[in-house]
MARLUM-938855 format. One record per atom (N, C-alpha, C, O, CB): residue in three letters; z negated, y, x. Coordinates in steps of 0.2 Angstrom, whole numbers, plus 5000, padded with zeros to 4 digits. Atoms other than C-alpha are relative to their C-alpha. Glycine has a CB too. Layout:
% MARLUM-938855
AlaZYX...
% end
This chain:
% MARLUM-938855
Unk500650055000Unk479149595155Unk499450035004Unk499550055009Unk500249935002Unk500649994996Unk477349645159Unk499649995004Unk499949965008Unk499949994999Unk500550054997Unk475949595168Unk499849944997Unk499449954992Unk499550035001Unk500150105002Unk475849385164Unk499350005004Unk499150045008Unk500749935005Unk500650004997Unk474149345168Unk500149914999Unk500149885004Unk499250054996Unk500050065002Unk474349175158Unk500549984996Unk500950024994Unk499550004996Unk499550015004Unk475449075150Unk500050024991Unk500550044987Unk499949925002Unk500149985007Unk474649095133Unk500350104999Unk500550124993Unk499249994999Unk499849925000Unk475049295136Unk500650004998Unk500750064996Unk499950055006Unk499150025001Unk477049245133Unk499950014992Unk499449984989Unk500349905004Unk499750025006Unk477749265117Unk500549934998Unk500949915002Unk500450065000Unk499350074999Unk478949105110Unk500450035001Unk500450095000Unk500349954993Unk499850054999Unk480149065116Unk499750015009Unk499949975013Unk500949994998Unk499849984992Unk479649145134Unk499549975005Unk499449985011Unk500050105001Unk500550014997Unk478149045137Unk500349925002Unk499949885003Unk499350014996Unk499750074999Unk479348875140Unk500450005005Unk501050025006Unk500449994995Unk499950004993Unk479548825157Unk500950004999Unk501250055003Unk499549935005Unk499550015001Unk481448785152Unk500450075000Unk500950085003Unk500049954995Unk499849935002Unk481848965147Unk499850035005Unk500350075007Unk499750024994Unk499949964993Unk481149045163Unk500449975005Unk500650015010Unk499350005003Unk499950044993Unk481948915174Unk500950034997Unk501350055002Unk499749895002Unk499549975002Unk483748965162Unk500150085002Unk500650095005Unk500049994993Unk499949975000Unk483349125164Unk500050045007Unk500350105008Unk500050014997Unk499750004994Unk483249125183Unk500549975003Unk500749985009Unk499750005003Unk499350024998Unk484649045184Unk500550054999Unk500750095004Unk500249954998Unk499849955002Unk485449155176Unk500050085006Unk500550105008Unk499750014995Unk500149944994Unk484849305189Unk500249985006Unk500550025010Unk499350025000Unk499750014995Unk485149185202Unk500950025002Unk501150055007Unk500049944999Unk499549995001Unk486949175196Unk500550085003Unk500950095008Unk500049984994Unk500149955001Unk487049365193Unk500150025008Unk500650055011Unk499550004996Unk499949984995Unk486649395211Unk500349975005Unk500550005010Unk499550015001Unk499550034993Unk487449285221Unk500750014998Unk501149975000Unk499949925003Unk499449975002Unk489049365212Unk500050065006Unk500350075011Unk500050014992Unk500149954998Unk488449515217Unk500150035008Unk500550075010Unk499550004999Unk500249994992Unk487849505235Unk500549985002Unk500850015006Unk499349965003Unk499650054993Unk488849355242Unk500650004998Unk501150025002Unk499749915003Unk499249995002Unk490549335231Unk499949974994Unk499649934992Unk500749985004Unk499850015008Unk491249345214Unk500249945000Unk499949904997Unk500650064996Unk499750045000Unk492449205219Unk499749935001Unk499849884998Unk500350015004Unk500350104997Unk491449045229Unk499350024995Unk499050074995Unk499749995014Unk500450045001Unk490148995220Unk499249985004Unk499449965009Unk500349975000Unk500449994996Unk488548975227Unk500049905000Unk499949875006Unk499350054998Unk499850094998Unk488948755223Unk500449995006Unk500349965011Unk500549964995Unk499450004993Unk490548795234Unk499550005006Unk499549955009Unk500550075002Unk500149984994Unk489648865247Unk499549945003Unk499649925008Unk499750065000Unk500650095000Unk488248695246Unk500449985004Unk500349975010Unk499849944992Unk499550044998Unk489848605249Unk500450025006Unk500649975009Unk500349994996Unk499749974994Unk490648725263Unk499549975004Unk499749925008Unk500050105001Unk500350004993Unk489048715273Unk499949894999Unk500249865004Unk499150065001Unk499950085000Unk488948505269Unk500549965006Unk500449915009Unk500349984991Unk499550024996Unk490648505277Unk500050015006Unk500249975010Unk500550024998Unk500049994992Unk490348605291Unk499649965007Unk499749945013Unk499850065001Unk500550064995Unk488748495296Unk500349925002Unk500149895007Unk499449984996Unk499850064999Unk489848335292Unk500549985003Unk500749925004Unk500049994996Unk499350015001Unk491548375295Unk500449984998Unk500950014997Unk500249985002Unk499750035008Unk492048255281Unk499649964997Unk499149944999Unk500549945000Unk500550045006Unk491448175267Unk500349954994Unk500949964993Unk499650064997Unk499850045005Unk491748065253Unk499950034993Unk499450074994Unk499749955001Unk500549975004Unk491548135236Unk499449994997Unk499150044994Unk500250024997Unk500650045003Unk490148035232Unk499550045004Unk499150085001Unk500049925003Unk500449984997Unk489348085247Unk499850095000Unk499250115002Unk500149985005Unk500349935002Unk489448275243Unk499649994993Unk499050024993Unk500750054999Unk500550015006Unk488748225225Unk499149995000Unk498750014996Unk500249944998Unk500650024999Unk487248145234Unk499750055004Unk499150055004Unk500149945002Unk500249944998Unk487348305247Unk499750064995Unk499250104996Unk500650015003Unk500349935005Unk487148445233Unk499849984995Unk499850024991Unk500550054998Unk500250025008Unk486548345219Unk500250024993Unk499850044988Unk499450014998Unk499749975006Unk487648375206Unk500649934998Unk500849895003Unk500350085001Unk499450085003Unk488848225196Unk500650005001Unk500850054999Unk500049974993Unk499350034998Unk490448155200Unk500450064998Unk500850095001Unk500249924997Unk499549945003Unk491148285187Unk500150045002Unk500650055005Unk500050034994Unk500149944998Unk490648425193Unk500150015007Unk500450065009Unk499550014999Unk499649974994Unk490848405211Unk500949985002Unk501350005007Unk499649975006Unk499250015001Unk492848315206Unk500250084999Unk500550115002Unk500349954992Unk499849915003Unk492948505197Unk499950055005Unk500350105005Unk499550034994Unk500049974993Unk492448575212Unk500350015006Unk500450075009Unk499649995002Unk499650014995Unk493248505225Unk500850014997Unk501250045002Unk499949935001Unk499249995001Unk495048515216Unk500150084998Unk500650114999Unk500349954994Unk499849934999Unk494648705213Unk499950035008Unk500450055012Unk499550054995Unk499949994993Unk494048735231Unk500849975005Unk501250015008Unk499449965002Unk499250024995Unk495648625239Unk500650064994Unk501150084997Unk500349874999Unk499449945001Unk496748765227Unk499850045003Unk500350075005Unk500150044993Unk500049954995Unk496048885236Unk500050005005Unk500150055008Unk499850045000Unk499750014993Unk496248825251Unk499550015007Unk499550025013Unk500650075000Unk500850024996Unk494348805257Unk500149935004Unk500149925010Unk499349984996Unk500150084994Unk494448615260Unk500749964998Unk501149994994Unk499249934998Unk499550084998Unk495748455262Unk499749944996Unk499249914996Unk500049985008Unk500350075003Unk495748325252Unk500649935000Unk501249944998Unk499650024991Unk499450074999Unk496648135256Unk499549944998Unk498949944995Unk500349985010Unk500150045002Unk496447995253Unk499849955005Unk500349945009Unk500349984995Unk500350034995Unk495247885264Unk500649955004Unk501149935001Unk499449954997Unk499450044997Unk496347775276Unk499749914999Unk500049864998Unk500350045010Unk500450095000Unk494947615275Unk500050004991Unk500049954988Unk498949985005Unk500150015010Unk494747635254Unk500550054996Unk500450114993Unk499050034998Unk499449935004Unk496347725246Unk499750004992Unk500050034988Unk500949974999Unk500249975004Unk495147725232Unk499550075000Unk499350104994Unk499849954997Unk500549954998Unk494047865240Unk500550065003Unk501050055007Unk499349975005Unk499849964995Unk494448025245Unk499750065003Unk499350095000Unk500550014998Unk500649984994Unk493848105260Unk500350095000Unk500950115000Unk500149935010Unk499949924999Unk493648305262Unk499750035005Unk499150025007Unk499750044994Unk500649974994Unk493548415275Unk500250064999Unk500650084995Unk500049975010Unk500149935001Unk493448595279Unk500650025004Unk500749995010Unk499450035002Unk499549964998Unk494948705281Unk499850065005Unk499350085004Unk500350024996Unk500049934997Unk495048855292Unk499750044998Unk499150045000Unk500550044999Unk500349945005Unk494848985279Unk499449974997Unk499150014993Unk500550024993Unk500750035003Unk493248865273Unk499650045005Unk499250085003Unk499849924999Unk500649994995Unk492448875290Unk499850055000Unk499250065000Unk500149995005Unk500049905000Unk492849075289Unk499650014994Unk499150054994Unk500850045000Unk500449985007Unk492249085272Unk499049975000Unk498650014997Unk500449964994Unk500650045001Unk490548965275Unk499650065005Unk499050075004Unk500149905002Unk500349984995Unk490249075292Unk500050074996Unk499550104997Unk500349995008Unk500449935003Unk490249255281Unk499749994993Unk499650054991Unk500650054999Unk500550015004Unk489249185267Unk499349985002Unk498850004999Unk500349964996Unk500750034998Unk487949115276Unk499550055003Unk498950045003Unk500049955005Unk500549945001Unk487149285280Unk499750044992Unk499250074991Unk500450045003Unk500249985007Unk487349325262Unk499849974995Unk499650004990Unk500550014998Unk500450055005Unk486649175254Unk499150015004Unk498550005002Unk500449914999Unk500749964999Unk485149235264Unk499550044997Unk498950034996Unk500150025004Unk500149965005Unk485149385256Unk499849994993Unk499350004990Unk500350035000Unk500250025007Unk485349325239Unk499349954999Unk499149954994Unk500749954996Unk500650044999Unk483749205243Unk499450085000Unk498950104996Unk500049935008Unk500549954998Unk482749365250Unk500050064993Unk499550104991Unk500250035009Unk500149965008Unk483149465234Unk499849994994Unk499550034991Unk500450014997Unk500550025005Unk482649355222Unk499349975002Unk498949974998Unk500249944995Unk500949974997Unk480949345230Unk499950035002Unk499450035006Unk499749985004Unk500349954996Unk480749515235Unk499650024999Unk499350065003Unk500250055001Unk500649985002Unk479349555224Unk499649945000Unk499249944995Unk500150034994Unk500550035001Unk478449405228Unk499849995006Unk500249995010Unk500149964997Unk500250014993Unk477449385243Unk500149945002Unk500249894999Unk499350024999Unk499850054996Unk477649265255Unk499849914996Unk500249864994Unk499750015008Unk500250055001Unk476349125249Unk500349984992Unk500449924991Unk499450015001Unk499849995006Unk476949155231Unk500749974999Unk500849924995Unk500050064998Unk499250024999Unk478849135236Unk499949925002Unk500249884999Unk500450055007Unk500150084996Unk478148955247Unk499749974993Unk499849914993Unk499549995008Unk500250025006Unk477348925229Unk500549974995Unk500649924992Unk499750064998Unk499550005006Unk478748955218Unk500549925004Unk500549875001Unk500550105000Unk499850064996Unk479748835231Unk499649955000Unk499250005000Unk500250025008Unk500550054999Unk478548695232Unk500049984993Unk500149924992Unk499450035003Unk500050025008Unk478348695213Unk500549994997Unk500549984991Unk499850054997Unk499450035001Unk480048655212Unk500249985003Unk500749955000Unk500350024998Unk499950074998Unk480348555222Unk499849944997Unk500149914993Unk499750005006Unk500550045005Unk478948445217Unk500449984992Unk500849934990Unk499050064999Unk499750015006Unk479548475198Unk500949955001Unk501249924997Unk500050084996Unk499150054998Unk481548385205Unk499849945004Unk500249905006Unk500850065005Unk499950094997Unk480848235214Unk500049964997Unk499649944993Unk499749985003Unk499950065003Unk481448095210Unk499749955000Unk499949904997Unk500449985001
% end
């Protein structure tokens, strides 16, 4: 892709904010394979460091930690506890909830990723200058508030 000056300078489909935001994700994806690991996920890792700040959690409250829906962090949590990142029981005040905390191998895993999800941040902004980068963040933010 070229020099963009304008939105109009885009060919369809590529001038649709939906389609740039797919396809950095995509690159997101891509690199945090790369950089930080094939295996955890960069959700996992949301949820490693969630745990470490919290010690435990509910799954609700990881849902509402990393913003993503019940499915998805149920699907998350029960592949993470197979590998053997976190713990998961069943609340002792609500046996309908169950509460997750960080294993060993999480903490170890959450503490050698967190240099690496650094990186994967400072890579996909490397070509953008600082104010641009605080641009790009800000502008999405703003676009996900509820």
């Amino acid at each position: 892709m070229g020099a963009v000056t304008t939105i109009s300078d885009l060919p369809e489909p590529q001038r649709h904010v939906g389609n740039l935001i797919r396809r950095a994700q995509q690159l997101h994806l891509a690199t945090w394979a790369r950089v930080a690991s094939p295996d955890i996920t960069s959700a996992q890792y949301s949820i490693l460091v969630v745990l470490d700040r919290a010690a435990e959690a509910s799954q609700r409250q990881l849902c509402d930690e990393v913003d993503l829906d019940r499915s998805t962090v149920a699907d998350l949590v029960r592949r993470m506890e197979k590998a053997g990142l976190i713990s998961r029981q069943r609340a002792s005040a609500d046996a309908r909830r169950n509460v997750v905390t960080l294993t060993a191998l999480g903490a170890a895993e959450r503490e050698r990723l967190a240099p690496k999800a650094v990186e994967v941040q400072r890579e996909l902004t490397a070509h953008l200058g600082s104010a641009e980068a605080d641009a790009l963040f800000r502008a999405l933010w703003r676009m996900l508030e509820k």
